[in-house]
C-alpha positions in Angstrom: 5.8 8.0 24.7 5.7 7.4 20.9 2.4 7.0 19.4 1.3 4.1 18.2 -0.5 4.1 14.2 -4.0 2.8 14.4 -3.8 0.8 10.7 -0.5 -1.1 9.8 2.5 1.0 7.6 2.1 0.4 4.0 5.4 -2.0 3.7 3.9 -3.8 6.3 0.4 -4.3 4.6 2.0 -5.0 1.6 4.6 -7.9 2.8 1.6 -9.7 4.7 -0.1 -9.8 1.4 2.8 -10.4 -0.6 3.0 -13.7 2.2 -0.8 -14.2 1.7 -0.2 -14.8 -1.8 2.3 -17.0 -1.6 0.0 -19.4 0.5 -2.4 -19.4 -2.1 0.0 -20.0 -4.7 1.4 -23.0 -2.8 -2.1 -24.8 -3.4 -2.1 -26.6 0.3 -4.6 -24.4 1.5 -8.3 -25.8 2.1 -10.9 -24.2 0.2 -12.2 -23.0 3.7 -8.6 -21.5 4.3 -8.1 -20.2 0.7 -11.5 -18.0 0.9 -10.3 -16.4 4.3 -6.5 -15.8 3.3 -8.7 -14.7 -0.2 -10.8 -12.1 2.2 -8.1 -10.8 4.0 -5.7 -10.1 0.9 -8.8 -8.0 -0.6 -8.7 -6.2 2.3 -4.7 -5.7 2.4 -5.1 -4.9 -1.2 -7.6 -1.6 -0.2 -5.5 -0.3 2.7 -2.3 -0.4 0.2 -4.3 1.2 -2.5 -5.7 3.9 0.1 -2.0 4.4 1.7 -1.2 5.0 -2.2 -3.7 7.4 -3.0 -3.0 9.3 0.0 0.6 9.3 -0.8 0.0 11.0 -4.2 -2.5 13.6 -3.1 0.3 14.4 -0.8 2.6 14.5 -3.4 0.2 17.2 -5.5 -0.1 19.2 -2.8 3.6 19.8 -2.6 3.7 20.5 -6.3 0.9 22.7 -6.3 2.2 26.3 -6.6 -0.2 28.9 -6.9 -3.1 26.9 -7.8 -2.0 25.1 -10.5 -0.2 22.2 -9.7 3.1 21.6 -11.5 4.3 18.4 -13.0 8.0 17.9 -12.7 9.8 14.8 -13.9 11.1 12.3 -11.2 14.7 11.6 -11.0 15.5 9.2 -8.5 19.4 10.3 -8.9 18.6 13.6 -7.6 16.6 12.6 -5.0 19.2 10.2 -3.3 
């Protein structure tokens, strides 16, 4: 049985607030409404930013080679 993830996937988060913001911008939302789709897009916005963060420490480790950590250009050709 596959596991289910506690906190939603990053493209998720990321397409609800993308969604949120389109609501706003649409300007047919009550100020009541506005401040709640408001609240929950600050929220979206920290779980992106955390899934983000986590991503590059992720991506440090795996450049770190004998205790110093590499940098090494990203070429999106090679990677394909």
């Amino acid at each position: 049985m596959a596991r289910k993830k506690a906190t939603p996937d990053f493209e998720q988060s990321l397409a609800d607030l993308q969604t949120l913001v389109e609501r706003l911008e649409s300007g047919e939302l009550s100020l009541e409404d506005s401040l709640g789709a408001f609240e929950q897009g600050i929220r979206l916005t920290r779980e992106c930013q955390a899934a983000l963060n986590q991503a590059e420490q992720k991506v440090q480790i795996l450049l770190e080679r004998d205790g110093q950590l590499e940098e090494a250009p990203f070429d999106a050709d090679e990677q394909a």
